[in-house]
C-alpha positions, 0 to 999 in steps of 0.5 A: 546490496548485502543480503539481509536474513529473511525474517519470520514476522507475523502472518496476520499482519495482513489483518489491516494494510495500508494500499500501495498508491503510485505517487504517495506510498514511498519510503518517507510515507511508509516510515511516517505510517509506521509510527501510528501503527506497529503491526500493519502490513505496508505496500510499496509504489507499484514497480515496474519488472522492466524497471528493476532489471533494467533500472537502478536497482537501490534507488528502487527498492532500498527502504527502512529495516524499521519499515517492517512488515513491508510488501514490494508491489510488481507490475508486469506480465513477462513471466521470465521478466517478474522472476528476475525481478524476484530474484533481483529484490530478494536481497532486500528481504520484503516481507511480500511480493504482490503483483499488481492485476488491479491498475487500470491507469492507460500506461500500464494498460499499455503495458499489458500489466495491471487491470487488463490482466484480469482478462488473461488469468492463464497468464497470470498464473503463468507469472506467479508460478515464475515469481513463486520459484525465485521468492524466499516470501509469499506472492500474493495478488491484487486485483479486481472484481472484472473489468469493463463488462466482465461479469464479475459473479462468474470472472472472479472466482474463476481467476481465483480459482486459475491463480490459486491452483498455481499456488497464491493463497493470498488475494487482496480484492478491491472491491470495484470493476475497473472500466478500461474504456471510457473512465480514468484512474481516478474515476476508476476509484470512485465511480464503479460501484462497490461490492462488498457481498461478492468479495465476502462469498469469496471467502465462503467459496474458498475458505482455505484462502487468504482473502482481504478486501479494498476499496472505500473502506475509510474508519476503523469501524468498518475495517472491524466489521468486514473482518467480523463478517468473515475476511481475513484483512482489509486494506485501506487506501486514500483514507491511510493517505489523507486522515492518517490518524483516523484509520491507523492511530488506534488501528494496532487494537485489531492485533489486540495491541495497546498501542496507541500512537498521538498524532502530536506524538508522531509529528515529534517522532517524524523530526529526527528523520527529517533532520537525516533527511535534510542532513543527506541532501533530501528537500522537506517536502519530500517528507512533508507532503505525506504529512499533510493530513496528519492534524485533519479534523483538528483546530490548525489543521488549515494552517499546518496544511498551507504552512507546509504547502507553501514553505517546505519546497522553497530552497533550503527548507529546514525544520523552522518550517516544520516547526512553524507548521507545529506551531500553527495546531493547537494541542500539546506541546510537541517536544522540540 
């Protein structure tokens, strides 16, 4: 891939941010996202370091220019290996590398990569002081508040303050313990309490950092009230993924951005992808199944979803389906 410039974009961009989730958070969920909300900080799938220096390098990393802010989450815990990777992605000019100290799914355990590191924060900073040398961005870390039976009011600060002294000034903090041993991933998100107070007391402790916060955080409202008690940014996950227009249409006024993208607005925006899409060989559902959230709440909600469950994977599957799936909302009219 060609070099592309390295492009100044704004430093608050980190104010809300959309998770990297694996599975969802690809190059046609982030280009779906970036019609509701110009300004938020959008994350990548989590990509292995082994993946990119062993593996197909465009496949992995190629995305939209119109992605813009968009950040390359890395997993790993080979500090020559997250270099190479760096200095392999650079081209493609990321607006951040994050890694990825926060996963406790068994294979990236396994891996030594993810949560578990949040035991080996020596190791860690041994990484990002290798990733920092090859990146022309900022490296920042995503992480959690301890694992299994760390205690988290004497593990966090100590793993920031060991990170930040090899130069991360940027955290992004979810907000739970991750159990290694005995929950799954899913579970993993869900069951560990939240603690909001302990991220907050973060930022007092270090008020030079830029610290943000994961984990629940599902309206617009709450996003504005963490960042009012002191963080600087608040990453949403499922919620972005599942009811997209709750927590990102409207969501630019946090920049004290106007703008204010129509969830029908969007689904008319979303065709003329669509249509490259298909026209390059890509299936429907590839797009769609990030979509399916797009109308919850709304009267045809029901019906978009089984419409395009059960129609846009079929073989051959084009826009009569999307527009079938349209037809199904109530609301105004979606330009063809």
């Amino acid at each position: 891939m060609t070099d592309l410039p390295i492009k100044k974009r704004g430093c608050d961009a980190h104010r809300l941010s959309v998770a990297p989730m694996m599975d969802w958070t690809d190059r046609h969920c982030r280009h779906f996202h970036r019609l509701m909300t110009r300004h938020a900080m959008l994350y990548t799938e989590m990509v292995t370091a082994p993946a990119i220096v062993h593996g197909t390098v465009d496949r992995l990393l190629a995305y939209g220019q119109q992605e813009h802010p968009v950040a390359l989450q890395l997993g790993g815990s080979d500090p020559a290996e997250l270099a190479a990777a760096v200095a392999i992605a650079t081209p493609y000019a990321y607006d951040e590398i994050n890694l990825n100290v926060g996963c406790p799914s068994d294979r990236v355990q396994s891996g030594c990569f993810g949560a578990v590191l949040m035991e080996r924060p020596n190791l860690v900073a041994e990484c990002v002081a290798a990733m920092q040398a090859e990146a022309r961005v900022p490296v920042t870390v995503k992480c959690r508040i301890g694992v299994d039976d760390q205690d988290p009011e004497i593990v966090l600060p100590a793993f920031i303050e060991t990170v930040a002294a090899a130069g991360v000034s940027h955290f992004i903090i979810h907000a739970r313990k991750a159990w290694l041993k005995g929950l799954s991933p899913k579970e993993n998100r869900e069951i560990p309490p939240l603690d909001y107070g302990l991220v907050l007391r973060m930022k007092q402790q270090f008020p030079q950092l830029t610290i943000c916060i994961n984990g629940g955080i599902a309206s617009l409202d709450l996003a504005q009230e963490l960042l009012d008690q002191g963080l600087d940014g608040v990453m949403i996950g499922r919620a972005a993924y599942h009811d997209p227009a709750s927590v990102l249409v409207g969501a630019d006024a946090l920049w004290g951005d106007s703008h204010h993208a129509d969830a029908f607005a969007v689904a008319g925006q979303m065709r003329p992808y669509i249509t490259a899409h298909l026209e390059n060989g890509g299936r429907l559902h590839q797009v769609t199944r990030h979509m399916l959230g797009l109308f919850h709440g709304r009267p045809g909600a029901r019906a978009w979803r089984r419409v395009l469950s059960e129609g846009a994977s079929r073989e051959g599957a084009g826009l009569d389906v999307y527009n079938a799936a349209l037809a199904e909302v109530e609301g105004p009219a979606v330009t063809q």
